[in-house]
C-alpha positions as CSV (number, residue, x, y, z in Angstrom):
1,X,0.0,0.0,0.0
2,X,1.6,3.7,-0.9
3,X,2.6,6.2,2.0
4,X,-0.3,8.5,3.5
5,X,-1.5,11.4,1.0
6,X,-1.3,8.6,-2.2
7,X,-3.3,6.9,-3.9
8,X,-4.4,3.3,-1.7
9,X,-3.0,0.5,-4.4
10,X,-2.9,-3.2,-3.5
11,X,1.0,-4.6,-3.8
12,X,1.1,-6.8,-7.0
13,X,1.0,-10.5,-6.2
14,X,4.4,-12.7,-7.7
15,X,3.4,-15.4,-9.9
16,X,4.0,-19.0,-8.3
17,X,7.2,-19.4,-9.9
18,X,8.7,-16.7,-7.9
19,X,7.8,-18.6,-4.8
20,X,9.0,-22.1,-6.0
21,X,12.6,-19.9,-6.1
22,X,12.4,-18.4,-3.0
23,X,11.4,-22.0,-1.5
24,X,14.2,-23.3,-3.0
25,X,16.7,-20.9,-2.0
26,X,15.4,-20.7,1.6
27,X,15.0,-25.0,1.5
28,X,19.0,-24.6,0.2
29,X,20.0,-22.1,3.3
30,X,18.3,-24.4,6.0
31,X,20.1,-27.3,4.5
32,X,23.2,-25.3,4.8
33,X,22.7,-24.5,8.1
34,X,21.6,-27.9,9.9
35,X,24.5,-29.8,8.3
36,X,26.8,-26.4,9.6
37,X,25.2,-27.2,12.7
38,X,25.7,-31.4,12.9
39,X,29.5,-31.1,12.1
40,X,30.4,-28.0,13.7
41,X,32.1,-26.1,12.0
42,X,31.9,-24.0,9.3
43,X,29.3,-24.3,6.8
44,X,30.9,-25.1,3.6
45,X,30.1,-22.4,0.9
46,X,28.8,-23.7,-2.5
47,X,27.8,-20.4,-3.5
48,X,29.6,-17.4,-3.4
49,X,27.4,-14.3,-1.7
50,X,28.0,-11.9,-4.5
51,X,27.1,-14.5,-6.9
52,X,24.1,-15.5,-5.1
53,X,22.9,-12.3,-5.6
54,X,23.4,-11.7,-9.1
55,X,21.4,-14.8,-9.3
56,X,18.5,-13.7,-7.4
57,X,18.6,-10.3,-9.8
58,X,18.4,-12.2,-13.1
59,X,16.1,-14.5,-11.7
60,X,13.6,-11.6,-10.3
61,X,14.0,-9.2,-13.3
62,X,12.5,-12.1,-15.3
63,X,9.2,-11.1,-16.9
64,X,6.9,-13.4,-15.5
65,X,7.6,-11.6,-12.2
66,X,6.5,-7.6,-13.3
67,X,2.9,-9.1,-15.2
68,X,1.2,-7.5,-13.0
69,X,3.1,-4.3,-12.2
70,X,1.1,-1.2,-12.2
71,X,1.8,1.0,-16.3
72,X,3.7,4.0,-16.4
73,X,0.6,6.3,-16.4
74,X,-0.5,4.4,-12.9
75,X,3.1,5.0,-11.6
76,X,2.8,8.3,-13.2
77,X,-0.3,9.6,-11.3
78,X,0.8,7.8,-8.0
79,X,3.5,10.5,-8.1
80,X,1.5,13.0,-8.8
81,X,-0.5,12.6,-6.1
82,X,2.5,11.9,-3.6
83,X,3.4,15.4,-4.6
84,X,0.1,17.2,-4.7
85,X,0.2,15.5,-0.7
86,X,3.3,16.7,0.6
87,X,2.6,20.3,-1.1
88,X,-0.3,20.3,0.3
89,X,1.0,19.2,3.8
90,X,3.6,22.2,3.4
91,X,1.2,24.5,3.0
92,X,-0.8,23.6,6.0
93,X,2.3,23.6,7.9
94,X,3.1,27.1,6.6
95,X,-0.5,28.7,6.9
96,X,-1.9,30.3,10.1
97,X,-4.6,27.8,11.0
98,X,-3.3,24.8,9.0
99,X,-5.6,23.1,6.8
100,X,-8.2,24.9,7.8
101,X,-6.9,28.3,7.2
102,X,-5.5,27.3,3.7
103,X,-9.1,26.0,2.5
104,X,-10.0,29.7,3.4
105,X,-7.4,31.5,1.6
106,X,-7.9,29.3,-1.8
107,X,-11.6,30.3,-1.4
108,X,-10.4,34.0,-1.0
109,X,-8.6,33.9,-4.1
110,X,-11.0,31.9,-6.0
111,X,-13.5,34.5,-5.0
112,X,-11.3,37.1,-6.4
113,X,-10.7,35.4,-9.8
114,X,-14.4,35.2,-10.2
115,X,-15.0,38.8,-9.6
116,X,-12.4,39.6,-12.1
117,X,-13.8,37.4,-14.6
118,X,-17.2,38.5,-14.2
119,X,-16.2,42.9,-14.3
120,X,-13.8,42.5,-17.0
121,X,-15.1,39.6,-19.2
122,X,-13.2,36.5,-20.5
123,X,-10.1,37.4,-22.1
124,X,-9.9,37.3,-25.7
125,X,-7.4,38.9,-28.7
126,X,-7.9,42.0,-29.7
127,X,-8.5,41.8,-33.7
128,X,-5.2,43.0,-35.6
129,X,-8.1,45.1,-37.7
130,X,-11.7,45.5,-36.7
131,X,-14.5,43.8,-38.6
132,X,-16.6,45.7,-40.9
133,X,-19.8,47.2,-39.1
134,X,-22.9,46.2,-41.2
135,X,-22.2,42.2,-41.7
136,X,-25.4,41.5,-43.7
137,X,-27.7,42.1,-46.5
138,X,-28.0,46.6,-46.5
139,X,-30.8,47.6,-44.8
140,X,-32.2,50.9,-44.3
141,X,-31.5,53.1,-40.9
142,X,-35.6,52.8,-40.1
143,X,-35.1,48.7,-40.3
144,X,-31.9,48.7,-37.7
145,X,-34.1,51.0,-35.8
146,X,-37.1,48.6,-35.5
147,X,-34.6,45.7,-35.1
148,X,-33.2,47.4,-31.9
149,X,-36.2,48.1,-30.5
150,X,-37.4,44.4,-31.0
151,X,-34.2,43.0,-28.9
152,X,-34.4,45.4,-26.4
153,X,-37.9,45.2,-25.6
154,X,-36.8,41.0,-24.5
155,X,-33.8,42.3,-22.9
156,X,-31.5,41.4,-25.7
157,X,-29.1,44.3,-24.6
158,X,-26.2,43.1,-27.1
159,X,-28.1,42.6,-30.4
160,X,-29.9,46.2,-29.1
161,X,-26.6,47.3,-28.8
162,X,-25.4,46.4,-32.1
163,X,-28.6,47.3,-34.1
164,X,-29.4,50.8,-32.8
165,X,-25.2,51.6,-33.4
166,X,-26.1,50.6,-36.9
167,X,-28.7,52.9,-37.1
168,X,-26.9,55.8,-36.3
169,X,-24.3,55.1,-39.0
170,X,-26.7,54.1,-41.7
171,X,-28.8,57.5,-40.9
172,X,-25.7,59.5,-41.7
173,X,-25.2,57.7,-44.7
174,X,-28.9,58.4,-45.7
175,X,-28.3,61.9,-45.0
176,X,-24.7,62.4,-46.7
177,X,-23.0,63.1,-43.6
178,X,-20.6,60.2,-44.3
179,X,-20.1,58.9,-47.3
180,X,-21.0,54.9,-48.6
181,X,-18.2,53.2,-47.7
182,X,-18.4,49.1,-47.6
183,X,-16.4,47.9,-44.6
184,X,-16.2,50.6,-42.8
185,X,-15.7,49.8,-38.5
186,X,-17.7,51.8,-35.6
187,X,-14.8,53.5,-35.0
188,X,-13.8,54.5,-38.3
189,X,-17.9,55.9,-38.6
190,X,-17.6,57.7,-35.0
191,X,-14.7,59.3,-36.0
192,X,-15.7,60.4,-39.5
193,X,-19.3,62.1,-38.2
194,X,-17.6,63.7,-35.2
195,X,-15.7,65.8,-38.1
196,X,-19.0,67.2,-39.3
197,X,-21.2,66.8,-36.1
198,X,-18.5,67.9,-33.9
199,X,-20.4,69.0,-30.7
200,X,-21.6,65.2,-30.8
201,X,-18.2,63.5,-30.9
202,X,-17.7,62.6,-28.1
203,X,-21.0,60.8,-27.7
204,X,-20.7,58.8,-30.9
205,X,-16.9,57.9,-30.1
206,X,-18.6,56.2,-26.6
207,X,-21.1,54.3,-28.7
208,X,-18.3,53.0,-31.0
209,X,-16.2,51.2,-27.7
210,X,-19.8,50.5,-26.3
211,X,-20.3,48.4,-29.9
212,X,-17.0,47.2,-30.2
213,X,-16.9,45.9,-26.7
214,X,-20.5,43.5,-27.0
215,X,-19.4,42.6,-30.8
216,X,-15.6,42.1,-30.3
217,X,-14.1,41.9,-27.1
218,X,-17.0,39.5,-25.0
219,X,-18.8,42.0,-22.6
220,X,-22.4,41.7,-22.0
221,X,-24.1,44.9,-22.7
222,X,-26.3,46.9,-20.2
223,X,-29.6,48.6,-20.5
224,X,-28.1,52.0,-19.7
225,X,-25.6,51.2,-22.6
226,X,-28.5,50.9,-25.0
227,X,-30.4,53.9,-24.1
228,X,-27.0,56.2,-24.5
229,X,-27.2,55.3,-27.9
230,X,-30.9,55.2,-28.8
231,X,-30.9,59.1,-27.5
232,X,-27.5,59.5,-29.7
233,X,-29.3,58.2,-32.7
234,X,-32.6,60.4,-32.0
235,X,-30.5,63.7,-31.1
236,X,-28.4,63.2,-34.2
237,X,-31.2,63.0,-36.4
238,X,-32.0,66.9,-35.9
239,X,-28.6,68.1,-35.8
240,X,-27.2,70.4,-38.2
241,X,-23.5,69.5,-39.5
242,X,-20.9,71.7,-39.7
243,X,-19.7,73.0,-43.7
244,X,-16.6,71.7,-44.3
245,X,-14.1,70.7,-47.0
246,X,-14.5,67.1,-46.4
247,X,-18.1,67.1,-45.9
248,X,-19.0,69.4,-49.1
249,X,-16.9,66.9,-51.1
250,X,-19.4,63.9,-49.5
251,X,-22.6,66.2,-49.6
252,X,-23.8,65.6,-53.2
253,X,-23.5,61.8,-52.5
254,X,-27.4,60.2,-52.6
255,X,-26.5,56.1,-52.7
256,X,-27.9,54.4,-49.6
257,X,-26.0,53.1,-46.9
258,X,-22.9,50.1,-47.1
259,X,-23.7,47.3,-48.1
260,X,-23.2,44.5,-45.1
């Protein structure tokens, strides 16, 4: 049976033959001895020790002996566990309250992962390059309108997210403010209208990170989240851009928005 801390394991039982030697060699000692014993004197030595046991090691090494040793991965995990025992035993030793007070600071820390996790999201790559915006057949800014206010009202924040941000875009491109541009990213859009709407900027640069972060980088979105941008996309609607060189170049344009 292993040491405390492993795993409990039954020793392997020798295969007959391996007692028929042992009897023999133990019948051959006691055979020694008594006729030591009759003549008195020395026993006589037929075998020398050192060859003895060289004898004993070929004869034990042989294969019928080991047919029921335990594999490598057995061995393998009885280690493991040794070693996950004695760490653990080290610990103990080492932490106010022993076992005890170790249980409590791995719950502590565990505790602390999850809140981690559950504020910052699970980790993921950035992108090297954004993804385009729109993703799907073009649809006017009325129909990404109606489509956000379909997930939201079941408290689909993300696709409420994503749809009323597509709005907003696809309303400036209905109303020239940004020219049609297939592929274009929320940021690349946010950054673009800020130019001619620039008293909403900053607004429409927080609804790009809000949409990037649900579509690309794994957070859940919030109600508040949603409404930011649904009051965005209604305040922009009214606003009046500011003339300039770029956006008198894009003001004749009349196509409808990019294509997804």
């Amino acid at each position: 049976m292993s040491l405390p801390g492993g795993v409990l394991t039954t020793p392997p039982t020798p295969p007959p033959a391996a007692y028929d030697t042992v009897r023999t060699l133990l019948g051959a000692a006691r055979t020694t001895a008594l006729s030591a014993r009759q003549d008195g004197g020395e026993p006589p030595v037929t075998l020398p020790r050192d060859a003895a046991r060289e004898a004993a090691r070929r004869e034990l090494s042989k294969r019928m002996y080991h047919e029921n040793d335990p594999g490598l991965l057995r061995r393998a995990l009885d280690h493991l566990w040794d070693w996950i025992g004695k760490l653990f035993d080290s610990a103990s030793a080492a932490t106010p309250g022993g076992a005890a007070g170790l249980v409590v600071v791995i719950v502590a820390v565990l505790a602390v992962l999850g809140a981690l996790w559950w504020r910052l999201g699970s980790p993921r790559r950035a992108p090297v390059t954004a993804p385009a915006l729109f993703d799907d057949r073009p649809r006017s800014a009325a129909e990404h309108r109606a489509a956000a206010e379909a997930h939201a009202a079941q408290g689909h924040w993300n696709q409420a997210v994503q749809e009323r941000m597509r709005a907003v875009v696809r309303s400036l491109e209905e109303r020239a403010l940004l020219d049609v541009r297939p592929g274009r990213t929320a940021d690349e859009a946010a950054a673009e209208a800020g130019r001619a709407l620039p008293a909403h900027a900053d607004r429409l640069r927080t609804a790009a990170r809000d949409f990037d972060d649900v579509t690309y980088g794994g957070r859940a979105a919030t109600e508040q989240a949603y409404h930011r941008i649904a009051d965005l996309d209604r305040d922009l609607r009214s606003a009046q851009p500011v003339l300039t060189s770029s956006t008198a170049t894009t003001a004749p344009t009349t196509h409808r928005g990019a294509a997804g």
